[in-house]
C-alpha positions in Angstrom: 26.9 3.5 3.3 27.5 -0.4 4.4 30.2 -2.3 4.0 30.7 -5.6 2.3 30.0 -7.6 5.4 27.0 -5.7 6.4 25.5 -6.0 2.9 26.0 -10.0 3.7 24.6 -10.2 6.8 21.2 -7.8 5.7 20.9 -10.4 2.7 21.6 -13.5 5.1 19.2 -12.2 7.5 16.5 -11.6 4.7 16.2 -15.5 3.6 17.2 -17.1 7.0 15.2 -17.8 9.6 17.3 -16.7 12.6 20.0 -13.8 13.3 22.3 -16.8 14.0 21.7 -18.5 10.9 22.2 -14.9 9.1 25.6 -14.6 10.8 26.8 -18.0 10.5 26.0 -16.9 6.2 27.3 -13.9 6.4 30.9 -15.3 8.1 30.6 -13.1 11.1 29.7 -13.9 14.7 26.3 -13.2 16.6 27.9 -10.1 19.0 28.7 -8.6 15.5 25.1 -9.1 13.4 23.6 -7.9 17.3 26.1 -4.6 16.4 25.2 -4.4 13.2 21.3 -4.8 14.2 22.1 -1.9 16.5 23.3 0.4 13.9 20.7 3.1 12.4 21.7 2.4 8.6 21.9 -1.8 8.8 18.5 -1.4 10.5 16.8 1.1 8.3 18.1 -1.0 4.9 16.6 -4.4 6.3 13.5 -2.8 7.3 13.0 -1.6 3.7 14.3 -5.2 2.5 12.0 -6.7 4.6 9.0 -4.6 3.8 10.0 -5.1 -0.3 9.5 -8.8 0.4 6.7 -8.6 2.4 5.2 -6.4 -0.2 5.8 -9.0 -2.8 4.8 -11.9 -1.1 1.1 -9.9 -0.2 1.5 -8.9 -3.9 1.6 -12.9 -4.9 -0.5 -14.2 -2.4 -3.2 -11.5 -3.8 -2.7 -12.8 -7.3 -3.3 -16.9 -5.9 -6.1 -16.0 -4.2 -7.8 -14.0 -7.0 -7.4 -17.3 -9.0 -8.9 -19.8 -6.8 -12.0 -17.2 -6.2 -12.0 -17.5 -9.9 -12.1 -21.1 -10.1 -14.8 -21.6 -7.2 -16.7 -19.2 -9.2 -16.5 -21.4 -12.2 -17.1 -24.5 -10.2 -20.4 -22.9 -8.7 -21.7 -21.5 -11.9 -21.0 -25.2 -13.1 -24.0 -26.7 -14.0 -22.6 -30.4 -14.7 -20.5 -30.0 -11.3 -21.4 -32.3 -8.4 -24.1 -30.1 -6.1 -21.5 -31.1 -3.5 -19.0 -29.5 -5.2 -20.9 -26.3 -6.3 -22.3 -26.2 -2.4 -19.3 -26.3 -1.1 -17.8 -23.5 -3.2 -20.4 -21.2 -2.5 -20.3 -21.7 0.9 -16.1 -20.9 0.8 -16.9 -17.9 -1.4 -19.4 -16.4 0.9 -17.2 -17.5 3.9 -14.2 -15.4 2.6 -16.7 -12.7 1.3 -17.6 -12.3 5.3 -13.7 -12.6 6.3 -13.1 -9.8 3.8 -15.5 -7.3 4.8 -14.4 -8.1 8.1 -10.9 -7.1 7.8 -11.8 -4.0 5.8 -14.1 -3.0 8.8 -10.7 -3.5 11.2 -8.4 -1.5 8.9 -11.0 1.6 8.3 -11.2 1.3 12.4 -7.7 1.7 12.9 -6.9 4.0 10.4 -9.1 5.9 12.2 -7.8 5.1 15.8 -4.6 5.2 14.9 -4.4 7.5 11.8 -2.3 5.3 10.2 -2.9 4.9 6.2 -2.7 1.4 4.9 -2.7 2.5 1.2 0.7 3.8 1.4 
């Protein structure tokens, strides 16, 4: 169980962008957020904090990207769009097409080289 000044400093730590910034939120100095750091249950809560946010930020950044593959999709299927425009789209589409495939060809690769499972 944390205390009240642990809980503080996990939270700081969450949204600031350095341990010293975290500790200078949290009202404590950098020897004690190094302590804290140190002990087994302050580390294992910020790990799962941080992979929560990290979840939902993939989560959102999933969702955005989904949309503007939608609207490149409209804007190439557009026949009044600017060939330009509709070129140019198709040419970002296939780009991240390749970029996907790609990355799904490095994380079937390392689950197998490291039998780590990336659909937890």
């Amino acid at each position: 169980m944390l205390n009240q000044k642990q809980e503080k400093f996990i939270n700081a730590l969450i949204t600031s962008s350095s341990i010293t910034e975290a500790c200078k939120a949290a009202e404590i100095s950098r020897t004690t957020g190094y302590e804290y750091l140190n002990a087994a249950s302050v580390s294992e809560k910020y790990e799962r904090l941080q992979k929560q946010r990290n979840k939902l930020t993939l989560d959102y950044m999933q969702a955005q990207s989904y949309k503007a593959l939608e609207y490149l999709s409209s804007v190439l299927m557009n026949d009044e769009a600017n060939i330009n425009e509709r070129m140019k789209s198709a040419q970002v589409l296939l780009n991240q097409f390749s970029k996907s495939l790609e990355i799904e060809k490095r994380g079937e690769k390392f689950n197998l080289d490291s039998g780590f499972d990336f659909n937890l």
